[in-house]
C-alpha positions, -999 to 999 in steps of 0.1 A, spaced: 585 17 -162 575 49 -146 573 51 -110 535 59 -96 533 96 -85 520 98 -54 478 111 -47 488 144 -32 513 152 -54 485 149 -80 464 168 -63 490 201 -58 495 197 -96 460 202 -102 455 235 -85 488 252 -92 476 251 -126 441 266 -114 458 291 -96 438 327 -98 459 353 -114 473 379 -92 447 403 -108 419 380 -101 433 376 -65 430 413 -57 394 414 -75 386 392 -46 398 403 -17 387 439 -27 349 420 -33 354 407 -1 363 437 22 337 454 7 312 431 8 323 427 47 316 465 51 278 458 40 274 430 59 279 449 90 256 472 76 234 457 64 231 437 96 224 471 116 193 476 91 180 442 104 187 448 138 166 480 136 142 464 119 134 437 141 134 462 172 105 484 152 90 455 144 90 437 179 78 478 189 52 473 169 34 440 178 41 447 212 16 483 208 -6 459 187 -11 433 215 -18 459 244 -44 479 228 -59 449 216 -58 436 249 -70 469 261 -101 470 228 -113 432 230 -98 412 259 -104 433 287 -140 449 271 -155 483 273 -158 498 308 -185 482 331 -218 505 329 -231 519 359 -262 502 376 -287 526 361 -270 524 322 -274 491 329 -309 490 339 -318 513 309 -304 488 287 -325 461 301 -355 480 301 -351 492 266 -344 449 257 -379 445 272 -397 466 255 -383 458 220 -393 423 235 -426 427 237 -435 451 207 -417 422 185 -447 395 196 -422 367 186 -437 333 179 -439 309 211 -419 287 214 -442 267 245 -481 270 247 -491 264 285 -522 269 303 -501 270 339 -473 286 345 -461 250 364 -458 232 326 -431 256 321 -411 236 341 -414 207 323 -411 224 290 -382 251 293 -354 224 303 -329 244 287 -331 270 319 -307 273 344 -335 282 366 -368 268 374 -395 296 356 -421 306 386 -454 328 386 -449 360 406 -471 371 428 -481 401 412 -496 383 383 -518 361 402 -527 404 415 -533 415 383 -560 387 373 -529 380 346 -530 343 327 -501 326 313 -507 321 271 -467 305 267 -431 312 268 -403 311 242 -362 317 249 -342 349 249 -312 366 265 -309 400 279 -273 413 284 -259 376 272 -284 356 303 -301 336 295 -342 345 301 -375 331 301 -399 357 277 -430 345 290 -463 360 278 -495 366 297 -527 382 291 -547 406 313 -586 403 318 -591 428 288 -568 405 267 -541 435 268 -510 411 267 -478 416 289 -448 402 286 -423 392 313 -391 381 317 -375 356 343 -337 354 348 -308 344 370 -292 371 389 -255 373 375 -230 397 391 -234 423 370 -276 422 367 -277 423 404 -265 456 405 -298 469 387 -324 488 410 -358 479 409 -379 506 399 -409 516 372 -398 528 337 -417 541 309 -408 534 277 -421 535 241 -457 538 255 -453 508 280 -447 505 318 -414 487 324 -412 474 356 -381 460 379 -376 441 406 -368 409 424 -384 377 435 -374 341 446 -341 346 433 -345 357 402 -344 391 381 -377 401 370 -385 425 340 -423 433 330 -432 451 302 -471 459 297 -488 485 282 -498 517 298 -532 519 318 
């Protein structure tokens, strides 16, 4: 009876006799030493790479932070009151529907809850014989505004427009502007920014 050979002796058996040929040995190494040469290579490539790239996203972020985030340069008081007076007047030559009929300017308050203000009558339409018709919503410059339209006594309408005072509106001087045949006029009262836009006597 033969004596059981042993696992590992089994297992050196098995790859002596798939042993690479000395030939096929120096294939290899040769595969290997050059491969090694473009790894190192190849692993320079990718470094630059990944330094333009990280170049690249970097000059991407700033200028957008520069384009979008941070916005265009604040306007000077008076390019911002030309804007505002120009917002006006395309206001009122539009006639937009009403949003709120009212006899009073005082059922305004009931009726524009959306507001962060409370819409009052100025004292220069109670002046000018003027007489509330209604109101509807807008925004000039991204605030939020009452468009509220009133009629004189020779049913010329004018239209005027109530709104909080944020930072950068409170830079705008009050004044008188004429534009696109109507008298634009600025100024403040009870707290609030006050645009009216009317036609030309």
């Amino acid at each position: 009876m033969m004596e059981p050979r042993r696992i590992d002796d089994q297992i050196r058996d098995y790859y002596r006799g798939h042993r690479l040929s000395d030939d096929a040995r120096a294939r290899m190494k040769a595969a290997l030493r050059t491969g090694a040469v473009e790894t190192n290579g190849s692993r320079w490539w990718w470094t630059r790479v990944a330094i333009a790239a990280v170049l690249l996203i970097s000059v991407t972020a700033i200028a957008l932070w520069f384009a979008v985030l941070r916005g265009p340069a604040p306007a000077s008081p008076q390019e911002l009151a030309s804007i505002v007076v120009q917002t006006a007047a395309v206001g009122h030559n539009e006639q937009q529907e009403l949003e709120f009929r009212v006899s009073r300017t005082a059922e305004l308050r009931e009726a524009m809850k959306s507001l962060d203000f409370t819409p009052v009558e100025p004292e220069v339409m109670a002046k000018m014989n003027m007489r509330v018709v209604g109101a509807r919503y807008t925004t000039i410059e991204g605030v939020m505004a009452a468009q509220i339209l009133y009629v004189g006594p020779n049913g010329e309408p004018c239209t005027l427009y109530e709104l909080r005072q944020v930072q950068r509106l409170a830079r705008i001087p009050s004044g008188e502007h004429d534009v696109d045949g109507l008298r634009v006029s600025v100024w403040r009262e009870k707290g609030l920014l006050m645009v009216l836009a009317r036609p030309v006597a």
